[in-house]
N, C-alpha and C positions, 0 to 999 in steps of 0.2 A: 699785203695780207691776202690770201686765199679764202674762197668760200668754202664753207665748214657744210658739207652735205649732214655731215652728224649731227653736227648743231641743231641746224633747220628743223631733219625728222624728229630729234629728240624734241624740239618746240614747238611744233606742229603734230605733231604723234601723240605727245604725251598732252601735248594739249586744248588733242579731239578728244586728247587726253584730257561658328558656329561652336559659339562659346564651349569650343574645347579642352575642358579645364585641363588646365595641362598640372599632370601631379608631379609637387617638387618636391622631392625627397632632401631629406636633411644631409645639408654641407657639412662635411667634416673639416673643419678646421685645419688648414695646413699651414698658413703660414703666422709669424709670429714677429709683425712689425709693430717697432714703439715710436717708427719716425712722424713729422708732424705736419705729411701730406699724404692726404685720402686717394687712393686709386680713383681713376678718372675713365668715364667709359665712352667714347667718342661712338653718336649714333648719326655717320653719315648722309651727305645730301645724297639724292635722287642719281642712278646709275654708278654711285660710287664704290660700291658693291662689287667681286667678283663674282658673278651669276655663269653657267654656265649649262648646255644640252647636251643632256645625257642621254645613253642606250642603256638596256635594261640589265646590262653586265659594269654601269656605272663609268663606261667609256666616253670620251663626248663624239657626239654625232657630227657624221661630215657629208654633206651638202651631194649634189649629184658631179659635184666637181672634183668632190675628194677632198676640198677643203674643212675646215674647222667651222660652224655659223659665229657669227659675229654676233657680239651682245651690244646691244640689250636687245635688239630686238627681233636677232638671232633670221634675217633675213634672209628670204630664200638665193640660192644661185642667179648671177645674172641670165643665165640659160634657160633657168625655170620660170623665170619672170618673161624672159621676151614668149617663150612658148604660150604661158599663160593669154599675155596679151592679145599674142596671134591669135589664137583660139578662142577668148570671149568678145575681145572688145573691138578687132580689126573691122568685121565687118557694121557693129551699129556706128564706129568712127565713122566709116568710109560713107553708111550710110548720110551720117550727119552732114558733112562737109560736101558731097554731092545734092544733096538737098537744102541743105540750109534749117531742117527741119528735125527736131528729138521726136520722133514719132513715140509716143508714149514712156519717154524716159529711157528709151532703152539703151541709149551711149551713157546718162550719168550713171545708172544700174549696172551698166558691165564696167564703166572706167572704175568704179567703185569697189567692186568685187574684186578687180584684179588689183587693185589698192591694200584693201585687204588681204587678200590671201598672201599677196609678196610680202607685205609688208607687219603682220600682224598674228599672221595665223597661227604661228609657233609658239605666239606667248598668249596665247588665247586661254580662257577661265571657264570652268562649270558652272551650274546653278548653284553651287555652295561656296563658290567665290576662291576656285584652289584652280592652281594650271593646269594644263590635263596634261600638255606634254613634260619630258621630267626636265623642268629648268631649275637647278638649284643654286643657290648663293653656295660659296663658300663659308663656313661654319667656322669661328672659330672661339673655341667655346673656354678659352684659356686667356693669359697675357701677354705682349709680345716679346717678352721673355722665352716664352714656351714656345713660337711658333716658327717656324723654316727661316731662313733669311728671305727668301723667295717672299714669303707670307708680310713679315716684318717692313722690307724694304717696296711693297705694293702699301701697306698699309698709311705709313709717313710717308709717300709720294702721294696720295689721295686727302691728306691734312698734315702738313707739312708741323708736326711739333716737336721735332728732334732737339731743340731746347727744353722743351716737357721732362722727354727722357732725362736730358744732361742733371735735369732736375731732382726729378722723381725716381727716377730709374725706369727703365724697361717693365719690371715686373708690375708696376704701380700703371701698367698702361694700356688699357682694351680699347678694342677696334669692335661693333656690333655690326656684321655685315650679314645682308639681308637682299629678298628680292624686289625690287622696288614697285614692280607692278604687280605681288604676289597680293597674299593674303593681311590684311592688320591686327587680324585676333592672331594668326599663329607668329606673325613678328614681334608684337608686343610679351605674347607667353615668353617667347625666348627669350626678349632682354630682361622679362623680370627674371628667368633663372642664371641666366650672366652675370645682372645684380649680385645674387647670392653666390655665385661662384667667384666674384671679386672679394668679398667679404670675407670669404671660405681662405681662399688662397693669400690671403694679404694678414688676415687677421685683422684687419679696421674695422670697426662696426658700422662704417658708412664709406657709401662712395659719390665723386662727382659728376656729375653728368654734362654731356657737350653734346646737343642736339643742334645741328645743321642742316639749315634749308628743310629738304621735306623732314629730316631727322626733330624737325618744331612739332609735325602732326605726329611721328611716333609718343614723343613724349609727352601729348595729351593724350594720347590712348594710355600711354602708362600710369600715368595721375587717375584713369576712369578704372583702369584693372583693377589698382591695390583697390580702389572705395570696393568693387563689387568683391574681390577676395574678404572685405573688413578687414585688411591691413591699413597699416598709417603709415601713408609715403615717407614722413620726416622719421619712420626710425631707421629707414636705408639711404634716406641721399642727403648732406649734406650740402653741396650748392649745385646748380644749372647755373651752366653759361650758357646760352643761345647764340648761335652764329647764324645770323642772318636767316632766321628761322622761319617755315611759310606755319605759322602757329594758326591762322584763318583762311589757309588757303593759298592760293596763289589766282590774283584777279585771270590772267589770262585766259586757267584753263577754266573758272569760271563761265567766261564769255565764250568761249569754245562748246561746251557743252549747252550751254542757254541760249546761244544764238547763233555758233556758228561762225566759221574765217568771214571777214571784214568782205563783202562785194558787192559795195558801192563805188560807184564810178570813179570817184576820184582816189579811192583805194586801191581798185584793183588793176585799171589803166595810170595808176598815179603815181603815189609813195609807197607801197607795198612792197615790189620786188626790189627799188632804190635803194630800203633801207635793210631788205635781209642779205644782199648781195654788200662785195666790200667795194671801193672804192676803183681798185683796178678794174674790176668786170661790170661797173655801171652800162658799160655797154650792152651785156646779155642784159640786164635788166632793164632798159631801152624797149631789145627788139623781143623780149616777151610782151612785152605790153603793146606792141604790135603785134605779131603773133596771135595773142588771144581775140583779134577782131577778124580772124579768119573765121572763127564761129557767131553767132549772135548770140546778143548778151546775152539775151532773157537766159538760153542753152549754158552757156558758162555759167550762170548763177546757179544753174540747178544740178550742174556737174558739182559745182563746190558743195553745193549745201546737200546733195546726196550723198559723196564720198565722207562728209564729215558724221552723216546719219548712219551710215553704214558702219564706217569703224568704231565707233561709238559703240552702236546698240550690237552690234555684231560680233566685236571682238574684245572692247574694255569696258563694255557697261559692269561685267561680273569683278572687277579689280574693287576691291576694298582700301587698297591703298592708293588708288588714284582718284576715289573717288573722296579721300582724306583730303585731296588738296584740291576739293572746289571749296570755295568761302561760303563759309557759312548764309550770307544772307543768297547766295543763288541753289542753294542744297534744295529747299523745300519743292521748286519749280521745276528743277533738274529730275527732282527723283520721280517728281509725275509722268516727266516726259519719258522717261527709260526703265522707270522700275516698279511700272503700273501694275503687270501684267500677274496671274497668281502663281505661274514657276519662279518669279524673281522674289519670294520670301525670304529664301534663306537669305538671299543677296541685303534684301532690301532690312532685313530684322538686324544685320552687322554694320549697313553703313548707318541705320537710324540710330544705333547704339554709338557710333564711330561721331554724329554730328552731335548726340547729346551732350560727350567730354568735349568736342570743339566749343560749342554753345558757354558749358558749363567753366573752360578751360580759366578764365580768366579770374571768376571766382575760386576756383581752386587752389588758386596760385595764391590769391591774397589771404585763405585762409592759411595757407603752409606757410607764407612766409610769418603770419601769426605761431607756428609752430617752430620756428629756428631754422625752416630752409632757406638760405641765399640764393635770391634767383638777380642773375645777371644778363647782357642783353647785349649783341653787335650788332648793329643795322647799319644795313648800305641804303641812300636814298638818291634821290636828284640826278637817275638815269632812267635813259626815256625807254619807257617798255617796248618790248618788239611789237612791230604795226603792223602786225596779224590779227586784230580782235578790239572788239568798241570800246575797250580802256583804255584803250593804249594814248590817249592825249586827254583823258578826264584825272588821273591818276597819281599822285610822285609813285614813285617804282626804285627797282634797280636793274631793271630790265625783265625780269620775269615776275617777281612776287612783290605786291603794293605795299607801302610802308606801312599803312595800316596792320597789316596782318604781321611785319617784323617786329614792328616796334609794341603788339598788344594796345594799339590805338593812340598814338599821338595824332595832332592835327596835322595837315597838310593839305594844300590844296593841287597844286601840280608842277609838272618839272620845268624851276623857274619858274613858277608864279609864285610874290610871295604873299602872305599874309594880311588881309586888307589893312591899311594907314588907320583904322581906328581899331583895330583888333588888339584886347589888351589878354596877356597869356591869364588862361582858365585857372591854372592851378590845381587842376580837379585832383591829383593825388601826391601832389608836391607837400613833402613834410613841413616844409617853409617857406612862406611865402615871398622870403628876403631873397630868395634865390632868383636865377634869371635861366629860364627853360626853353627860350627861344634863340635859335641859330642868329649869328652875323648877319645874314641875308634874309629873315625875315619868313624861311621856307617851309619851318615847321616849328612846331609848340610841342615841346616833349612832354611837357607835365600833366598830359590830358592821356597819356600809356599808363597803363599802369606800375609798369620801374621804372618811374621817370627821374629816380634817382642814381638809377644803377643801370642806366641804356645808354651805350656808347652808339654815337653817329657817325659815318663817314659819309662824305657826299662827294657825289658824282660816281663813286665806287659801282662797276658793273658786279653781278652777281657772280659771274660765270669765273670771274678772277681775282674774289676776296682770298683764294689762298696766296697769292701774290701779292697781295698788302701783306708784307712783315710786320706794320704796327699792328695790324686786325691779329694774327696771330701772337706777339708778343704778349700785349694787352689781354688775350684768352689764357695765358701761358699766366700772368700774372694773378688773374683772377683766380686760377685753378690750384697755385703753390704759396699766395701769401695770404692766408687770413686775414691780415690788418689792412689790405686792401678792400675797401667795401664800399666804395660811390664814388660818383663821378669827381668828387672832392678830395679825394684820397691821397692824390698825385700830382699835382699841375702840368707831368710829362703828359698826362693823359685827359685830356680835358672831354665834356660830354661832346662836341661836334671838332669832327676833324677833316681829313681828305684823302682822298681818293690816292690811290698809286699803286704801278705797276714796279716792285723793286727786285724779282727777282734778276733781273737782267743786269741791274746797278751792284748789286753784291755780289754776283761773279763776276762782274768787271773788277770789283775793286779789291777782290781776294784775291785774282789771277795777276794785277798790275801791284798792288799793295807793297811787294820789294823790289820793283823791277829798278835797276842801277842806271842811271841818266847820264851817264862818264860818258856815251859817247854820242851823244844828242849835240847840237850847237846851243849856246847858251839861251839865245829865245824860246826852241823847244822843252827844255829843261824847265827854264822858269813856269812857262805855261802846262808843262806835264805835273809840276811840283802842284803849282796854284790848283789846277782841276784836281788834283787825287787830291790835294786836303777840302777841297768843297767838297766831294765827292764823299767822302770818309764823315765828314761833320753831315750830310743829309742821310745815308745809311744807316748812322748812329742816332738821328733824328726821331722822335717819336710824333714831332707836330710839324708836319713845313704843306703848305699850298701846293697843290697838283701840279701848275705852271713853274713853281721855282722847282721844282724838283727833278720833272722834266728838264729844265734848262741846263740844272748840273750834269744831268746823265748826259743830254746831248754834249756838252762842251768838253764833259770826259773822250766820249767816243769820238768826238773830231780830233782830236791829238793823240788816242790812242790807234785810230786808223791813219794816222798820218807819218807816227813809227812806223807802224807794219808795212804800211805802201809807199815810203816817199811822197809824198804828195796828200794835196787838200783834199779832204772828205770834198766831194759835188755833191750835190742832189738831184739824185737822179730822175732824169726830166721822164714826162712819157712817151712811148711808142707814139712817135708820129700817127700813122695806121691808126692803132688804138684809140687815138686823142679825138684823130679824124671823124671813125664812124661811130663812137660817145656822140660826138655835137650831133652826128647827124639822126642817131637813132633817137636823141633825147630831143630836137627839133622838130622832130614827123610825129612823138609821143605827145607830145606836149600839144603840140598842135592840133592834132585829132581830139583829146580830151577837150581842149579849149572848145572847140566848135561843134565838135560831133559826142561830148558828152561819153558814154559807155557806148555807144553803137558798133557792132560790128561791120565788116565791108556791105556783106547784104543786106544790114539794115536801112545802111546809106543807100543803096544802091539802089534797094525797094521803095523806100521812101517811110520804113514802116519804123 
C-alpha cells in the first residue's frame, strides 16, 4: 500500500476543515409509472461530486503549467507553490533554524500563509458564504437515464448500485451532485427541486432518499427547508436509507476546529505520522519525527497551531457546508472562536440556521416517522479514527465520523472497549424490550439510536471503503426496492451487526476464474482450484461471514489462482532489506529520543532549556 497524499489533505484540509428562496415552478408531469418502486435520489459523500474551475467563457482553467487544477481543492501548480515559498517563507525558515528562535511568529505566519494560498485559495468563500472563484459541481438535474454515459458511468463508479438499476431501472435513479465545500442553503434549494423533478419525470408521488456520509447533514438541512417552506416532508419522501451518514458531524473536524492537530509529545514525536503513513514507508514516518527536532518544540506547536488558525479563519471559516460537519456539541464554541466578528453575519445567520436542523434533526425524524416516512440506517463502527485530533482514542469511529453521529446515538464507548460487565442495554427506543440490541462483543448498544430497529452495523468497516462492502450496498439496494423489508428482523440474511469487508477484489476474481476449465492442471491443483472457487463463490454469495474468514477465502483463492498463472507458490514477499534496515533504525533513535527527551528539539537538549 502507498501513501495517499489525497487522503491526508482531504483529512486534514477538510478537517481544519442567504435564505435564497429559490422559486420552484410547477413540474409538469412527464412520466407515467404504475411500477412498485419509488425513484431513489443518491445525495453523495464529501468530494464525491464532480466539481470543477471555471473561466468566465465556462472553460476549466489551467494552472501556469497548462495543466487542468485538480479537485477538490483545485491546487495551485507545483511551480507556483515552490515560488510562493521561496518568496514568503524561505527567509523567516532560514531565520528560524539558524537561530533556533520564531522571533514574533514569523516562520508559523508565513509557513501558514503559503499553506493557504497553495493549498486553499481557489476554493476560498465570501462574507455570504458563496466561492468567489467559479468552482462548480456538475448539475445534473435529470435521471441517469437522461445523462451521457460519461455522466452515468462517473455516477455508479462513485456508489456502486448497478443492481439498483437491474432493479429499478435507470430512469428510477438520480445522482445529486454538489459542491462539497460550497454553500448549504443553495445545495439544499436544489435537491428540493430534484425532489420535484423525480416526481415530475417518474410520475411517483414520492421518492427515496440515500444520504451518504456528509450527504447525512444535507438531509437535515432538507427536513429544516420543507418546515420553513410549511411544506410536509412525508408528502415527498417515502423512506431514507442513510449510509454511513455524519448526521452530528464528524468528531474529527470538530476537534480540528476547537482545538487544533494533536501536538502533544507523544503524538507528534509519536503515533501520528505511524499511523497516517502505510506500513511500507513507516520509515519516512520514523525520520519525520526526527526531523521535527531540528526546530524547538514550543516553535513546532505554533507552526501547527497557526497554520490550522490560518486556514480555518482565512480560507473555510465562510463554507456553510463544512461547517455542517462540526458536531453539534462543539458548534457553539467554534462559532465564538471564528464567526464573532460583525462581517461574519451572513455566514454566522446560515450556519446558526444549519445547527438548529442538526440540533432539531433527531426530533424530526421521530416526528416523520410518526407520519409514514421509513427512515433506515448503515453504520460502519469499531475503526480507529485517524490520529490527527483528541478523539481519536476516546471514540468508536469508522475512522473519520464517531458512531454517535452515524448511528443518531447508540452507545458506545471506544474502539474495542466493550461495554462495562454490569451495563444492562437502555432500551431507550426499542419497540420491544424482548429484543437483544447489543453486538456479540459487547461494543455498542443500539437501542439508545433512535432506529434502533432499522440500523444495520458493520464493524471494523473503514469509512473510506463501505462502497467495497457489497453486503453494505446490497442491503441499501434492498431496503430501497422491497417494501416488506422493514427492520433488522425482516431477513436473518441481514442481521442488525455484521462485518467488515473488502470484496471488490474477491468478485472479480471470482467472475474472471468462475468457467475457467482445469483439463490441464495436475490433479492436486485442480482439486484445490475446484475446493477455493466453491469457497470463494459460497462467501461472495454471502450476506453474513467474519472479516477473518473471508479474508482467508479470498487469500486461498489467490494462492492457486497465482500459482496457474506463474507456475509456482505465491511467496510473501519479504521486505527490502535496506528498507527493513533503516525502519529499525529510524524507529529506534524516535522512540528513543521521545522515551528520554520527551518533545524536545536538538537545541532544546543542547541548551538545556
Amino acid at each position: 500500500m502507498k501513501f495517499r497524499l489525497n487522503r491526508l489533505l482531504s483529512i486534514i484540509l477538510v478537517a481544519l476543515i442567504a435564505f435564497s428562496a429559490v422559486s420552484v415552478t410547477a413540474f409538469a408531469v412527464t412520466g407515467d409509472c404504475n411500477c412498485e418502486h419509488c425513484p431513489s435520489i443518491v445525495i453523495p459523500g464529501i468530494f464525491q461530486s464532480k466539481v470543477r474551475y471555471l473561466d468566465e467563457n465556462g472553460n476549466e482553467m489551467l494552472n501556469e503549467a497548462g495543466e487542468t487544477y485538480s479537485a477538490p481543492f483545485f491546487m495551485k501548480s507545483t511551480d507556483e507553490i515552490v515560488k510562493k515559498a521561496l518568496e514568503e517563507a524561505l527567509i523567516p525558515l532560514g531565520g528560524l533554524l539558524l537561530t533556533q528562535t520564531d522571533i514574533d511568529k514569523r516562520c508559523a505566519n508565513a509557513v501558514a500563509e503559503v499553506l493557504g494560498d497553495a493549498l486553499l485559495s481557489n476554493i476560498a468563500l465570501d462574507e455570504h458564504g458563496r466561492v468567489i472563484k467559479n468552482i462548480q459541481a456538475d448539475r445534473y438535474t435529470t435521471s441517469l437515464a437522461n445523462l451521457t454515459a460519461e455522466q452515468r458511468a462517473y455516477a455508479l463508479d462513485q456508489i456502486p448500485l448497478q443492481k439498483y438499476v437491474d432493479i429499478a431501472g435507470l430512469d428510477h435513479l438520480y445522482f445529486f451532485s454538489y459542491h462539497s465545500t460550497g454553500n448549504m442553503l443553495d445545495n439544499v434549494n436544489e435537491l428540493y427541486e430534484l425532489i420535484q423533478i423525480a416526481k415530475a419525470e417518474t410520475g411517483h408521488d414520492k421518492v427515496n432518499l440515500v444520504p451518504i456520509s456528509q450527504g447525512g447533514s444535507v438531509e437535515n438541512a432538507l427536513m429544516q427547508l420543507y418546515i420553513d417552506k410549511g411544506l410536509d416532508f412525508s408528502d415527498d419522501i417515502n423512506r431514507v436509507c442513510y449510509v454511513v451518514p455524519a448526521a452530528d458531524g464528524a468528531a474529527v473536524l470538530g476537534d480540528i476546529y476547537h482545538y487544533g492537530l494533536l501536538d502533544d509529545d507523544d503524538a507528534l514525536y509519536g503515533y501520528m505520522f505511524p499511523s497516517l503513513l502505510d506500513e511500507d514507508q513507516a520509515y519516512l514516518a520514523y525520520l519525520i519525527n526526527l526531523i521535527l527536532r531540528i526546530l524547538p518544540n514550543a516553535d513546532v506547536n505554533n507552526i501547527i497551531d497557526t497554520a490550522v488558525h490560518v486556514l480555518v479563519e482565512d480560507y473555510l471559516e465562510y463554507s456553510t457546508m463544512l461547517w455542517a460537519l462540526v458536531p453539534s456539541k462543539d458548534y457553539p464554541e467554534c462559532r465564538e472562536m471564528y464567526l464573532s466578528d460583525p462581517e461574519d453575519i451572513y455566514v454566522r445567520e446560515q450556519t446558526d440556521w444549519y445547527y438548529n436542523a442538526q440540533v432539531n434533526s433527531r426530533k424530526y425524524i421521530l416526528e416523520l416517522k410518526e407520519k409514514g416516512v421509513e427512515f433506515f440506517d448503515i453504520v460502519d463502527y469499531n475503526y480507529t479514527m485517524y490520529q490527527i485530533c483528541d478523539s481519536w482514542n476516546k471514540v468508536n469511529s469508522d475512522g473519520i465520523i464517531h458512531t454517535d453521529s452515524e448511528s443518531f446515538g447508540a452507545t458506545t464507548v471506544g474502539v474495542d472497549v466493550s461495554l462495562p460487565d454490569d451495563y444492562v442495554q437502555a432500551n431507550t427506543y426499542c419497540t420491544d424490550p424482548s429484543h437483544n440490541h447489543i453486538d456479540e462483543a459487547r461494543l455498542v448498544d443500539a437501542s439508545t439510536g433512535i432506529l434502533c430497529e432499522t440500523t444495520f452495523y458493520f464493524k471494523g468497516q473503514d469509512h473510506e471503503k463501505t462502497a467495497r462492502n457489497d453486503v453494505i450496498m446490497r442491503l441499501a439496494i434492498r431496503i430501497l426496492t422491497d417494501e416488506s423489508f422493514e427492520n433488522v428482523y425482516s431477513d436473518p440474511a441481514y442481521p442488525q451487526f455484521n462485518f467488515a469487508r473488502d470484496s471488490h477484489g474477491a468478485i472479480n476474481n471470482y467472475n474472471s476464474w468462475k468457467n475457467y476449465n482445469t483439463a490441464n492442471l495436475n490433479e492436486a491443483d485442480a482439486k484445490e482450484f475446484n475446493e477455493a472457487l466453491a469457497e470463494l463463490e459460497k462467501a461472495v454469495n454471502s450476506t453474513y461471514m467474519p472479516t477473518e474468514e473471508f479474508n482467508a477465502v479470498k487469500d486461498r483463492f489467490e494462492s492457486i489462482t497465482y500459482k496457474i498463472v506463474n507456475g509456482t507458490e505465491r511467496v510473501e514477499e519479504k521486505p527490502d532489506f535496506f528498507i527493513e534496515l533503516i525502519t529499525k533504525i529510524f524507529k529506534f533513535w524516535s522512540e528513543f529520543m521521545l522515551k528520554f527527551f520527551g518533545g524536545k528539539g536538538f537545541s532544546d537538549i543542547i541548551l538545556f532549556r
